[in-house]
Phi, psi and omega in degrees: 000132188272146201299326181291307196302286175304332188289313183292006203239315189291327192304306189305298197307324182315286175320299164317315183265359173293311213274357141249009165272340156293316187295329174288318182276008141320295162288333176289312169281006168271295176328316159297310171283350134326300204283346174321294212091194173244076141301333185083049189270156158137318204315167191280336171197179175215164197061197198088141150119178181238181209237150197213017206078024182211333194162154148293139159195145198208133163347162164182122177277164183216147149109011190105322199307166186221029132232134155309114224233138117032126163009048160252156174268172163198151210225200176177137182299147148191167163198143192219162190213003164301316197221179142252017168240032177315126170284135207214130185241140144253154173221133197244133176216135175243140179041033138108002163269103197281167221245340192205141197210131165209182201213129179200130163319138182231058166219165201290128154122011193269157170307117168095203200224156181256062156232191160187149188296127146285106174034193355277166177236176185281318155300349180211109193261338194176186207049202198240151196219137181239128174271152163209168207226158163231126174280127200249172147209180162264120184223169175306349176235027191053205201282140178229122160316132159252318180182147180253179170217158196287176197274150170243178164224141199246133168285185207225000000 
């Protein structure tokens, strides 16, 4: 067996056994977070906010702020027993077009972080904006409201 030939034999078996050693601790750590139950743990607080039967969710300014600002974050209380796995989609719009939109898991093991940027976007460079935010969960039957919270406005 030629030297190139073994390296190239060992990086695939490497790979392989990296990409199931991710998949177990996926399932061990999918599993775990079952066994949790559905409180909506992870979340940054809880209650508050308004409510739809599924669940609570309510603004939380961050960082001091005492408005919503401009490319300042923000977060947001929720809690639920619908799901373990919660969602929280904002959607930000000027003059009734929308301008800035995310969507981020607010449980533990979820991807990213549990705020998000009032811009800028590629649509929204600057000014004032009115939000509104949703408690979401996911199914084999796509996305379902749990609860809204009321709409905000974002100052420039």
């Amino acid at each position: 067996m030629r030297t190139g030939s073994l390296f190239t034999h060992s990086a695939k078996a490497l790979a392989q056994a990296s990409l199931v050693a991710l998949v177990v601790v996926g399932m061990v750590a999918g599993t775990a977070l079952a066994a949790r139950g559905g409180n909506g743990g992870g979340k940054p607080g809880g209650g508050g906010g308004a409510t739809s039967g599924g669940g609570t969710i309510s603004l939380a300014l961050m960082d001091g702020a005492t408005q919503a600002n401009f490319a300042e974050r923000v977060t947001f209380n929720i809690s639920t027993t619908a799901t373990a796995s919660p969602f929280v989609h904002l959607r930000c719009y000027q003059n009734g077009a929308l301008v800035g939109e995310g969507r981020q898991g607010f449980f533990e093991g979820a991807l990213g972080n549990w705020w998000f940027y009032l811009g800028p976007t590629p649509s929204w460079q600057g000014g004032d904006a009115d939000c509104t935010a949703t408690l979401e969960q996911y199914s084999g039957k796509g996305w379902s409201v749990l609860a809204t919270a009321p709409s905000f406005h974002v100052y420039p």
